[in-house]
MIDO-859475 format. One record per residue (C-alpha): residue in three letters; x, y, z. Coordinates in Angstrom, 1 decimal. Each point is the difference from the previous one (the first is absolute). Layout:
<fidrens>
(ALA (X Y Z))
...
</fidrens>
This chain:
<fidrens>
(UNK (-36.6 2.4 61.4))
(UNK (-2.8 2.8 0.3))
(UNK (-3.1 -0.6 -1.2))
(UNK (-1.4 2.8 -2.2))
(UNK (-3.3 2.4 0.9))
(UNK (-3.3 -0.2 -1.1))
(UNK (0.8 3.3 -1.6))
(UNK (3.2 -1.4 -1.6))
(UNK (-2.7 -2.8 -1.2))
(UNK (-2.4 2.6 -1.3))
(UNK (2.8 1.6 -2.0))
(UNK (1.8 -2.6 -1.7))
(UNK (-3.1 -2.6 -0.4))
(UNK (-3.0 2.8 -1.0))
(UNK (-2.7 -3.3 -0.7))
(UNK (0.6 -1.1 3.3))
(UNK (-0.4 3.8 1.6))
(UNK (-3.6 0.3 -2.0))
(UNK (-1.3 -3.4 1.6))
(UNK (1.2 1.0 3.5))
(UNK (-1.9 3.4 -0.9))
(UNK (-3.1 -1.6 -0.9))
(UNK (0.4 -3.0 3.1))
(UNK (-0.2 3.3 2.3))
(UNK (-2.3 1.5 -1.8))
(UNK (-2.1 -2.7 0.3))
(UNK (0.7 -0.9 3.4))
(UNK (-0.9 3.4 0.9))
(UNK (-3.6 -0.3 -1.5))
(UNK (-0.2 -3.1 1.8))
(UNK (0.5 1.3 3.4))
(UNK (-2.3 3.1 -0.8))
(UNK (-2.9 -2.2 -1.2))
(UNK (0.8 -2.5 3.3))
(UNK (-0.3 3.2 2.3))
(UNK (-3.3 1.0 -1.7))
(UNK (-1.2 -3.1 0.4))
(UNK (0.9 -0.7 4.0))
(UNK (-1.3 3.8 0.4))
(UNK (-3.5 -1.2 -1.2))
(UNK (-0.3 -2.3 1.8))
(UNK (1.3 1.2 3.5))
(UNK (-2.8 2.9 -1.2))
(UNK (-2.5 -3.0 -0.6))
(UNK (0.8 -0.9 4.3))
(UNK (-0.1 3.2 0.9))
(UNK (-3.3 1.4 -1.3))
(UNK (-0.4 3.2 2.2))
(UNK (4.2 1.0 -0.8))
(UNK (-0.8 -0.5 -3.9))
(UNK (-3.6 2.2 0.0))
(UNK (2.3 2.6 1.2))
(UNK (2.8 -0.7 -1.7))
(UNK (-2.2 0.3 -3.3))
(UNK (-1.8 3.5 0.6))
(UNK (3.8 1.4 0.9))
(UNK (2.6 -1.7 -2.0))
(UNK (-1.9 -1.6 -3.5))
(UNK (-3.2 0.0 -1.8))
(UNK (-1.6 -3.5 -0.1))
(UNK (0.9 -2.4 -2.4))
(UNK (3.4 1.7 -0.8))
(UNK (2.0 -2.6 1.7))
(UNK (-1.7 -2.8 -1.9))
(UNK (1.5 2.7 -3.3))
(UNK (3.2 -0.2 1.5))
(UNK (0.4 -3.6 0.0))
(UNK (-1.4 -0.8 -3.1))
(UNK (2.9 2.5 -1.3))
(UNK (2.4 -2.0 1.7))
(UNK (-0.9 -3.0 -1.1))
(UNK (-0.3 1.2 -3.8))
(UNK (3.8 1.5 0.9))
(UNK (1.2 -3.3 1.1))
(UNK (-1.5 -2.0 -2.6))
(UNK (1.6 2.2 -2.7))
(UNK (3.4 -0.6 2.0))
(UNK (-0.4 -3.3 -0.2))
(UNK (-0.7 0.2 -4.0))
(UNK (3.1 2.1 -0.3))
(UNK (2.0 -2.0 2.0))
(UNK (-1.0 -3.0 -1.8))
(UNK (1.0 1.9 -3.3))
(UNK (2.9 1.1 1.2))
(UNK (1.2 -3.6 1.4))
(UNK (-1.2 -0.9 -3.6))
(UNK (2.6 1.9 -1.9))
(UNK (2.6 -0.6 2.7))
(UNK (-0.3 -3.4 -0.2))
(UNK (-1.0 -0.9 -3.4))
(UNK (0.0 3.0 -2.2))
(UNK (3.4 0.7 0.1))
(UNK (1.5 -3.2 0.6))
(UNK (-1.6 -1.0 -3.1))
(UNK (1.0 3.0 -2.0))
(UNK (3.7 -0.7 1.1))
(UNK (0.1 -3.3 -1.2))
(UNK (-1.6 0.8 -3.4))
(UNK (3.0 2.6 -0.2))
(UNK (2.5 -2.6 1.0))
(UNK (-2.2 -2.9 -2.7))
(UNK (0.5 3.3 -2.8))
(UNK (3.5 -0.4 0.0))
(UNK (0.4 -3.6 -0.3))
(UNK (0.7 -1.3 3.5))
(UNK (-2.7 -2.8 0.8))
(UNK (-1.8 1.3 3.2))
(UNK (-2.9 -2.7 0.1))
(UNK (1.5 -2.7 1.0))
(UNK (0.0 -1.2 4.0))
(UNK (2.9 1.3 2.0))
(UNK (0.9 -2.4 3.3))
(UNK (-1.3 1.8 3.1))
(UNK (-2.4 2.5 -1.7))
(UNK (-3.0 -0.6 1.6))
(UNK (-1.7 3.3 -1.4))
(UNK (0.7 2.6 -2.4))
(UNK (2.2 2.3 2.1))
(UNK (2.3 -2.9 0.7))
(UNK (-0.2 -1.0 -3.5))
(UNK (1.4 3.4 -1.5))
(UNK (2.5 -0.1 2.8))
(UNK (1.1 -3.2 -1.5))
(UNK (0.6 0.9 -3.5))
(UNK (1.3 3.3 0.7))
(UNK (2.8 -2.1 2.0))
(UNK (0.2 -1.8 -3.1))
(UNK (0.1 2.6 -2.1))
(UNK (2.8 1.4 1.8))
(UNK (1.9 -3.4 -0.2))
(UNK (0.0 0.2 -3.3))
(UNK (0.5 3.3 -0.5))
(UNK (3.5 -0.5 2.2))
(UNK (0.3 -3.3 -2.6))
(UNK (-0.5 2.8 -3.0))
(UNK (2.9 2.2 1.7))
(UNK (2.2 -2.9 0.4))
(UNK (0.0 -0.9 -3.3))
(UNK (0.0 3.1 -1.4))
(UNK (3.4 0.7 1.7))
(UNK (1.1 -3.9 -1.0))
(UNK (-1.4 1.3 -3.7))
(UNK (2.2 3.5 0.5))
(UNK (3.1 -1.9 1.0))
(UNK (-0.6 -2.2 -3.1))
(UNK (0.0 2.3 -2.5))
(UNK (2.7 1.7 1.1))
(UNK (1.9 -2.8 -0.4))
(UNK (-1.2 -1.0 -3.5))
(UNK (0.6 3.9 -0.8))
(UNK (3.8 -0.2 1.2))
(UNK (0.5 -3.2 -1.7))
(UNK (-1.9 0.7 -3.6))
(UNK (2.6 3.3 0.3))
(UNK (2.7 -2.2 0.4))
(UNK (-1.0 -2.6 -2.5))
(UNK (-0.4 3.2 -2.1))
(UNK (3.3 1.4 0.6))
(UNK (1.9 -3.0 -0.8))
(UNK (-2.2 -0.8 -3.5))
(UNK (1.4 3.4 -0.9))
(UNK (3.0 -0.6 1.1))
(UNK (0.2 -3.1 -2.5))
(UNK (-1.5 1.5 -2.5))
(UNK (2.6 2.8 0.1))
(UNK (2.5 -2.3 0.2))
(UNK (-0.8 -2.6 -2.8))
(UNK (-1.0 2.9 -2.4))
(UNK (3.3 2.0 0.8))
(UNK (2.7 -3.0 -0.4))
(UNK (0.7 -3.8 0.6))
(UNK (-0.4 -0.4 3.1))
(UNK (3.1 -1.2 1.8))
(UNK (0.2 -2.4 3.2))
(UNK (-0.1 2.7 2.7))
(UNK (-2.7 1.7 -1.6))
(UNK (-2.0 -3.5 -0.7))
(UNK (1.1 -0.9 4.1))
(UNK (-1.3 3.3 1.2))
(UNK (-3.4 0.1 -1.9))
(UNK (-0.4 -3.6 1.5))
(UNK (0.9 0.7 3.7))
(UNK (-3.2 2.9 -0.5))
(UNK (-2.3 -2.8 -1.2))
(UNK (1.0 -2.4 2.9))
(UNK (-1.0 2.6 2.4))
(UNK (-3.1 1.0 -2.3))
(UNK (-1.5 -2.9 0.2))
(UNK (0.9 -1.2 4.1))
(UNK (2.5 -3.0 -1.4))
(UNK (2.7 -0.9 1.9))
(UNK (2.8 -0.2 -3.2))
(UNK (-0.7 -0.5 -3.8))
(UNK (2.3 -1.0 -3.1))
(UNK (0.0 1.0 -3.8))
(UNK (0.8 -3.5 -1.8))
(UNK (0.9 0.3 -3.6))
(UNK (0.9 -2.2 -2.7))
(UNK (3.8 -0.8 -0.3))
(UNK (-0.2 1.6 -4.1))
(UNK (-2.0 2.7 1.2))
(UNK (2.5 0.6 2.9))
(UNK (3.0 0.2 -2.1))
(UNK (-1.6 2.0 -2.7))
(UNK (-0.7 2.6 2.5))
(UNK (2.9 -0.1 2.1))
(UNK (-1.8 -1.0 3.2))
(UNK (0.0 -3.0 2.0))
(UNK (-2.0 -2.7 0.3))
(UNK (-1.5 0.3 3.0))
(UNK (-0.3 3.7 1.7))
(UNK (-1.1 -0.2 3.8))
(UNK (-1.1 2.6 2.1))
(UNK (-0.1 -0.2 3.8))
(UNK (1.0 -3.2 0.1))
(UNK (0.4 -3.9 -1.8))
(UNK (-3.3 -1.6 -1.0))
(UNK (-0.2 -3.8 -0.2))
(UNK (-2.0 -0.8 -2.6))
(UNK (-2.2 -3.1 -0.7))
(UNK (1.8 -3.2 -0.3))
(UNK (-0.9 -1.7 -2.7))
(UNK (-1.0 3.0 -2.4))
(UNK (2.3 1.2 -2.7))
(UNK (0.1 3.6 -1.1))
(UNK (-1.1 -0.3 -3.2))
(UNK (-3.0 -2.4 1.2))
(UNK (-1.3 3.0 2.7))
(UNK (0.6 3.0 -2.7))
(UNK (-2.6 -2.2 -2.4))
(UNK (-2.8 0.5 2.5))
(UNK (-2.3 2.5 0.2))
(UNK (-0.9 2.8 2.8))
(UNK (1.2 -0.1 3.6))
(UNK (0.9 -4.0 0.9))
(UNK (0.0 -0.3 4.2))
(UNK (2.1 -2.7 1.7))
(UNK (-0.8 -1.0 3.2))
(UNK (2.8 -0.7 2.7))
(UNK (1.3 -3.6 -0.1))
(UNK (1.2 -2.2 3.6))
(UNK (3.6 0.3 -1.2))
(UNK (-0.1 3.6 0.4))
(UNK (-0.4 1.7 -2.9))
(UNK (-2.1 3.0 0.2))
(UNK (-3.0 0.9 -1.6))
(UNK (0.6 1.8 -3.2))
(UNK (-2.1 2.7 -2.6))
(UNK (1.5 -0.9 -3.8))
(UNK (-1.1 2.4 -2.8))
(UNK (1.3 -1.0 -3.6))
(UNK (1.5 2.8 -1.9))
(UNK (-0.6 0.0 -3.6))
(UNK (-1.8 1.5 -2.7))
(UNK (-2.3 -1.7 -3.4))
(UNK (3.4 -0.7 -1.8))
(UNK (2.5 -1.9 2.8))
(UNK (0.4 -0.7 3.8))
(UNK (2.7 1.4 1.4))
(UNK (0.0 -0.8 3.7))
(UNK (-2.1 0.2 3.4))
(UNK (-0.1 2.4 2.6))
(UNK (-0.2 -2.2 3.5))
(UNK (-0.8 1.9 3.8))
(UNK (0.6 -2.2 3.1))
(UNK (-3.4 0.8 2.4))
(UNK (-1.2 -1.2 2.8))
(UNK (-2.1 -3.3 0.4))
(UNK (-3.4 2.0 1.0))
(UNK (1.2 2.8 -2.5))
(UNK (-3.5 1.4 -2.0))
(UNK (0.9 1.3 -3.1))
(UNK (-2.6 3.0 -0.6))
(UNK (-1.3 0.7 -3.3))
(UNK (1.8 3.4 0.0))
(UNK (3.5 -1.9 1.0))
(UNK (-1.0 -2.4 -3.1))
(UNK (-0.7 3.0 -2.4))
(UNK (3.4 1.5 1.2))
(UNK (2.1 -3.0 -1.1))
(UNK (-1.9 -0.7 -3.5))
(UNK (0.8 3.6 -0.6))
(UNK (3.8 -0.5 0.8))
(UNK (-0.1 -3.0 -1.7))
(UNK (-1.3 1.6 -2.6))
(UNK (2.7 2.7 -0.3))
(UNK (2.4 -2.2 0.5))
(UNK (-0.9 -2.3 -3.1))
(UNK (-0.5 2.8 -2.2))
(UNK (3.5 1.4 0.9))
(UNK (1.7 -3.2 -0.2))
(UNK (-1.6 -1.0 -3.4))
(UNK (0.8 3.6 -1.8))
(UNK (3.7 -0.3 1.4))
(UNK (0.3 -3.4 -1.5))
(UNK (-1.9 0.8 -3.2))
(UNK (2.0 3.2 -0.4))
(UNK (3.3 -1.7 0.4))
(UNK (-0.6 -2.9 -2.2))
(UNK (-1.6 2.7 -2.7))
(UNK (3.4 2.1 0.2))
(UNK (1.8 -3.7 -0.1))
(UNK (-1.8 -0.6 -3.3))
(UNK (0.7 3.1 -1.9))
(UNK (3.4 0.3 1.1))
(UNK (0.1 -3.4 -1.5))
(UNK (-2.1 0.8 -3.1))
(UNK (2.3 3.2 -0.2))
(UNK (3.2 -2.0 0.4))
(UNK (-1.5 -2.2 -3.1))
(UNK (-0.5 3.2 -2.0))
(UNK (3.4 0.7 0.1))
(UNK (1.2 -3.3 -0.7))
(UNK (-2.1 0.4 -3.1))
(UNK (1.4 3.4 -1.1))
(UNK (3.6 -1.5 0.5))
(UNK (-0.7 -2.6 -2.2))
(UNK (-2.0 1.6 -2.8))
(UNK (2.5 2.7 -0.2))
(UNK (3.7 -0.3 1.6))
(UNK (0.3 -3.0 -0.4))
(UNK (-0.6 -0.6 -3.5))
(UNK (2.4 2.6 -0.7))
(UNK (2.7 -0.9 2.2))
(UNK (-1.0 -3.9 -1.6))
(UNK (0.5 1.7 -4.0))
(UNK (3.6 1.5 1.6))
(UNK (0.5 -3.3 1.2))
(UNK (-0.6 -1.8 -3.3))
(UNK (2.1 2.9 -2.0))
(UNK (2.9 -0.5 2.4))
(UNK (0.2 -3.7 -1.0))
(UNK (0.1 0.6 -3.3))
(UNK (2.8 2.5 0.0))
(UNK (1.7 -2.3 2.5))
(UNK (-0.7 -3.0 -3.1))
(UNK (1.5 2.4 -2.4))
(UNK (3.4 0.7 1.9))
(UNK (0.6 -3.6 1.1))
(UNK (0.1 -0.5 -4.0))
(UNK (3.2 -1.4 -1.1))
(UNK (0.1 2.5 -2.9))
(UNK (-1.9 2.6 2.2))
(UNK (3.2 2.3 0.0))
(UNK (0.5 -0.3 -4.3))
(UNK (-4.0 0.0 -1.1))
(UNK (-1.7 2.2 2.3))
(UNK (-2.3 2.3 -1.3))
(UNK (0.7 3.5 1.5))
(UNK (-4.3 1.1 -0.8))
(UNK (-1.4 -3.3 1.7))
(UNK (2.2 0.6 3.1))
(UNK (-1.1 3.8 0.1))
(UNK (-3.9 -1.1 -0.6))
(UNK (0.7 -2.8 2.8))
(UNK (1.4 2.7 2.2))
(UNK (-2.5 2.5 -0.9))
(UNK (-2.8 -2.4 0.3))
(UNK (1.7 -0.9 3.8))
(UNK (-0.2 3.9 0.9))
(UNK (-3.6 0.2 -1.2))
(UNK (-0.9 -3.0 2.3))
(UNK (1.9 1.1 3.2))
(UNK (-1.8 3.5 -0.6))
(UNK (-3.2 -1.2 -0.5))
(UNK (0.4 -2.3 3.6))
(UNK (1.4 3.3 1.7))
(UNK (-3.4 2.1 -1.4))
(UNK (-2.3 -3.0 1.0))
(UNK (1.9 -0.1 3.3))
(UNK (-0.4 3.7 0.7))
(UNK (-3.7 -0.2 -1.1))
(UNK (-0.6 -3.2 2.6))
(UNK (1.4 2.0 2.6))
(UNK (-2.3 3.2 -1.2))
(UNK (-3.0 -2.2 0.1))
(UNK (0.5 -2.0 3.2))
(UNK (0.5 3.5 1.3))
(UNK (-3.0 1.2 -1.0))
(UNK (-2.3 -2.5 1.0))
(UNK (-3.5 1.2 0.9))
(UNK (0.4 1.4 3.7))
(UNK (-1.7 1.6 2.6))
(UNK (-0.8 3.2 -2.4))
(UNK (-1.9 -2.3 -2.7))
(UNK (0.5 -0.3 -3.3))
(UNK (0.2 4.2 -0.6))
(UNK (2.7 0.2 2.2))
(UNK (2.1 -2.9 -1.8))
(UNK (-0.6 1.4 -3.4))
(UNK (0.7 3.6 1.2))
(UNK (3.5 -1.5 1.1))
(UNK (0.9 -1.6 -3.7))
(UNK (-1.0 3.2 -1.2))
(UNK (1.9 2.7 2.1))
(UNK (3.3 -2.6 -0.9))
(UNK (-0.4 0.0 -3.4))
(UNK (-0.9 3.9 -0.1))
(UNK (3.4 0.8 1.4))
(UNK (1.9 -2.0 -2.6))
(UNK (-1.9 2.0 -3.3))
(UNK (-1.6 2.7 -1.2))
(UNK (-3.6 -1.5 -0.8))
(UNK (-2.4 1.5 2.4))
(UNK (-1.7 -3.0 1.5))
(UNK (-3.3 0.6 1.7))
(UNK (-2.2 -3.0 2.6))
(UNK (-3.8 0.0 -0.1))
(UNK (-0.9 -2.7 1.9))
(UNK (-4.2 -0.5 0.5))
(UNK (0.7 -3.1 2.6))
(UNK (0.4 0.3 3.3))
(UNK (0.1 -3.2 1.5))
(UNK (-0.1 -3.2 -2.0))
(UNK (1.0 -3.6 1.4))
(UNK (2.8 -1.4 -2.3))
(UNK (2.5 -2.9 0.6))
(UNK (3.6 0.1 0.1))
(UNK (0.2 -1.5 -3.4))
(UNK (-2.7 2.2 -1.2))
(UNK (1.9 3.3 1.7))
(UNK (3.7 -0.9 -1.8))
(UNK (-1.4 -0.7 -3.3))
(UNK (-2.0 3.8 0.2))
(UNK (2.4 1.9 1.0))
(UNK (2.7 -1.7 -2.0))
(UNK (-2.1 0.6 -3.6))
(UNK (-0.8 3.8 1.1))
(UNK (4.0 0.4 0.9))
(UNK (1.2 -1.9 -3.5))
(UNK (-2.8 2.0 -2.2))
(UNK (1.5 3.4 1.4))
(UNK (3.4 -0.9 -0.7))
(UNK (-0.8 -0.6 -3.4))
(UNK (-1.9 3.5 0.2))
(UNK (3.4 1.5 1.5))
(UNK (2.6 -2.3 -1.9))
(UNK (-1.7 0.2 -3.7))
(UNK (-3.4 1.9 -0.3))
(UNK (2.1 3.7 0.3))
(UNK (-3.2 1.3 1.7))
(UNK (-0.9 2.8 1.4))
(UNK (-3.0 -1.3 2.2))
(UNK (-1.1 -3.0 1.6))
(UNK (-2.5 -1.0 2.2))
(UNK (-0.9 -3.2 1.2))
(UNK (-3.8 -0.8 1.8))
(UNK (-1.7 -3.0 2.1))
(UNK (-3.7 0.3 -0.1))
(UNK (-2.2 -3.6 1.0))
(UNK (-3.5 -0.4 -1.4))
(UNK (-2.2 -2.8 0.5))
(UNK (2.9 -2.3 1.6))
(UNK (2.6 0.5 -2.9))
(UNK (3.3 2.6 0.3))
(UNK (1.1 1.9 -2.5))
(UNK (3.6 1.7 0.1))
(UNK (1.0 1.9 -2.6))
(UNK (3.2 1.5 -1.1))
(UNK (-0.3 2.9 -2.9))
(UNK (2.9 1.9 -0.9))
(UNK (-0.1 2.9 -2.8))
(UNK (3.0 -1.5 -1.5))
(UNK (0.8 -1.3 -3.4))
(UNK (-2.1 -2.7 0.2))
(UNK (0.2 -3.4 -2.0))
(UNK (-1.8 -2.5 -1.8))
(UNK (-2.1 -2.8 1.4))
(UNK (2.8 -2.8 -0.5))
(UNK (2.4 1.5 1.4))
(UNK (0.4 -2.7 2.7))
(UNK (0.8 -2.5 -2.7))
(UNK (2.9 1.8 -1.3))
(UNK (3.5 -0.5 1.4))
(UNK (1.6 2.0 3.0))
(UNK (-3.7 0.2 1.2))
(UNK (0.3 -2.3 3.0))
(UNK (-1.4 2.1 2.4))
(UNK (-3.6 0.2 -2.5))
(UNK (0.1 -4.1 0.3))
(UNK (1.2 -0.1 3.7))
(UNK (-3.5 2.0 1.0))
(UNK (-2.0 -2.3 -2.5))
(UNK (1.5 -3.0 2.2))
(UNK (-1.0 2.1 3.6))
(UNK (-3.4 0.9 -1.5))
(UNK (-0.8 -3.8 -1.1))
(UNK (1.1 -0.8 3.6))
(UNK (-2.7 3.0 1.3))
(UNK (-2.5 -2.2 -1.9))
(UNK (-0.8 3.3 -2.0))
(UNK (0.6 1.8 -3.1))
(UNK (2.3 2.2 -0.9))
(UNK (0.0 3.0 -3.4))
(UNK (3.3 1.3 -1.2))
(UNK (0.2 2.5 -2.4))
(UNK (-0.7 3.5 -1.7))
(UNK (-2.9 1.6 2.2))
(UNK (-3.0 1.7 -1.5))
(UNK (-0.4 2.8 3.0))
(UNK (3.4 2.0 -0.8))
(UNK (1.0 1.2 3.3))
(UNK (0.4 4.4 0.4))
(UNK (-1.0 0.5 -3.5))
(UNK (2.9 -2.1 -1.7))
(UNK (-0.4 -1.5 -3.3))
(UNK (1.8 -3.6 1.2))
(UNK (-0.1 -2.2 2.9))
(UNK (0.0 -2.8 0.8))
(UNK (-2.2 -2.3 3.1))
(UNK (1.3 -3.0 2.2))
(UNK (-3.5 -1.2 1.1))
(UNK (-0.7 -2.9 2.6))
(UNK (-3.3 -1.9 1.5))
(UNK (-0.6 -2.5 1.8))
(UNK (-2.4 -1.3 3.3))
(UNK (2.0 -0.3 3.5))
(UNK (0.2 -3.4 1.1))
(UNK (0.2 -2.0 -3.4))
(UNK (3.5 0.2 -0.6))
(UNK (1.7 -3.2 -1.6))
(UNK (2.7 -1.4 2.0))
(UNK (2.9 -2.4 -2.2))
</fidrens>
């Protein structure tokens, strides 16, 4: 390998090119004050040569000048030299390792094999560059790291929307559940996982028992289901001599029941990260949540189909059956009379006609009730709300008369129970049929309006009208019936002549009800 110039020196290190300039410079003024020097005195031998030398060449006393210049010359050199070596040596150094001290990097303390400052700087600018490789490294290692984190938190993302999609759209069936579980094995770097539910639970929600995903995971021995769903947060299980593997067990279940664990199979060194730990309490989370509103949801629709299948049960018995009973009890009578001996010979022609007419009466009144039942079950309070049901009872009974019926209903949503919806509906349908069977009414209108907790539906016709105990009197059944359905409401019910004559007319008459949702009295 070449070594380079002086001049290649003089370029690249410029410090080193002014004290080779001032070394010549120097040397220079040496040699000239040497040469002055030997020529006095070679002068001072030759006497005769220097008187000559003198009148030709210089004045006396101008070489003693001349060397006195010199000599100032050199000693200023030698100042500027030393200032020069100064700042090469210390100044700068110095300055350097203040810089290097200003941004935090200790440059005091001894470096091996500095034996001055040069060497010293040397040795922490190797060191700096060590660490500054060290910085580079890691940076790359701290790159490479997030992108990893990134990819996963979008897939840990992905597949919490994914759930959450799911669970909100439908009940989740066992693909579905088996898919969204092999996503959180591979989420979370576990080598196969489980969904454990309770056997009720299971069979409520038409899944199984235990739903694995990329494989069978042993769990503890020893430890029942229900004992590992009662604990709280992530539970770790180390792996055991016999061979089973070390397991992650996160209890699924919300602040009203357990339901099950979710169980992943890991390695024995396996590090569960914080962001892997907030990724299962999450799905956990959904899970329970999902699972709890399923099972509340179907043992709410369990318990009003039940409560509804007891309304009815009701209704049958307040109404056909009594009537079919009173047909019953007529039927034995006449059946009394005509296994008489002298039935044939005494039998009175107007009894048997009022027993028969009577019988008529009560197989007409069951077919009515019947019809009515199968109105009201109809018309149960559905997905329109309670406008919609009421606009049904009234577009049937507007195509069966001439009364103009009109529905002004304030309430939009109210929250009644299936005894509470029959017994509503079932008073507004029997007070229009009296408006369209007796009132001979041109108008009716009937209105829901709530204030302060309490409903109010009202039924005015501009009819005929009648008095205010015209419930009590006979053929009036329907006036008592709605008395019964309004004690039931836990409310009140008026029946009679209205004050607030409908269009004008001079007559009318009001069914009005009230009562509070919710304190209904059950027999």
């Amino acid at each position: 390998m070449t070594r380079p110039s002086p001049l290649v020196h003089s370029i690249s290190y410029p410090l080193f090119a002014r004290y080779v300039v001032w070394l010549s410079a120097l040397a220079l003024l040496g040699v000239m004050l040497l040469a002055t020097v030997e020529t006095q005195a070679w002068l001072a031998s030759h006497p005769g040569f220097a008187l000559q030398a003198a009148e030709h060449v210089a004045p006396p006393g101008l070489v003693s000048i001349l060397q006195a210049g010199l000599a100032v010359l050199l000693a200023v050199g030698f100042g500027a030299l030393f200032v020069t070596g100064y700042r090469v040596l210390v100044v700068i150094p110095r300055d350097a390792l203040n810089q290097i001290d200003a941004i935090g990097v200790s440059a005091r303390s001894p470096f091996d094999g500095a034996s001055h400052e040069i060497a010293r700087l040397a040795a922490l600018l190797t060191s700096l560059a060590s660490r500054c490789a060290g910085i580079e490294s890691n940076s790359d290692y701290l790159e490479r790291t997030l992108v990893d984190q990134s990819r996963d938190s979008g897939r840990a993302l992905d597949l919490l929307f994914r759930a959450s999609t799911l669970f909100a759209a439908s009940a989740p069936d066992e693909e579905a559940l088996r898919s969204l579980l092999e996503e959180l094995v591979d989420c979370v770097g576990a080598q196969c996982g489980a969904l454990l539910i309770h056997d009720v639970a299971a069979a409520e929600l038409s899944l199984p028992a235990v739903l694995a995903a990329r494989g069978t995971v042993r769990m503890p021995a020893g430890m029942s289901l229900h004992r590992l769903a009662a604990e709280q947060g992530v539970q770790r299980f180390d792996a055991t001599p016999d061979g089973r593997p070390a397991l992650l067990v996160m209890p699924i279940g919300d602040a009203v029941d357990r339901y099950g664990v979710l169980a992943l199979e890991v390695t024995p060194k396996y590090v569960l990260e914080r962001r892997q730990q907030r990724l299962l309490d999450t799905f956990a989370s959904l899970l329970a949540v999902t699972i709890g509103n399923l099972l509340r949801s179907r043992r709410q629709r369990r318990v009003a189909l039940m409560e509804e299948r007891a309304a009815i049960a009701r209704e049958l018995h307040d109404s056909l059956a009594q009537t079919l009973s009173f047909v019953k009890i007529q039927l034995a009578r006449m059946q009394a009379q005509a296994r008489h001996a002298d039935f044939a010979a005494g039998i009175d022609a107007r009894d048997w006609e009022e027993s028969l007419a009577e019988l008529r009466f009560g197989v007409d009144s069951a077919y009515r009730n019947l019809r009515q039942l199968l109105s009201a079950f109809r018309s149960s309070v559905g997905a329109g709300g309670l406008a919609q049901s009421l606009q049904v009872i009234v577009d049937d009974l507007s195509g069966v008369t001439r009364t103009s019926i009109e529905l002004d209903c304030r309430v939009q949503e109210i929250d009644l129970s299936p005894e509470e919806e029959l017994h509503l509906l079932q008073i507004a349908r029997e007070a229009l049929s009296n408006v369209v069977r007796h009132a001979r009414a041109n108008h009716a209108r009937v209105s829901v309006s709530e204030s302060g907790g309490e409903l109010t539906l009202s039924v005015l016709d501009d009819g005929e009208g009648f008095g205010t105990d015209a419930a009590d009197q006979p053929g009036h059944y329907g006036l008592s019936i709605m008395r019964e359905r309004s004690e039931r409401l836990g409310g009140r019910i008026e029946i009679g002549a209205t004050n607030h004559p409908l269009a004008g007319a001079a007559a009318g008459s009001e069914v009005r009800l009230k009562f509070r949702p919710g304190s209904s009295v059950v027999p």
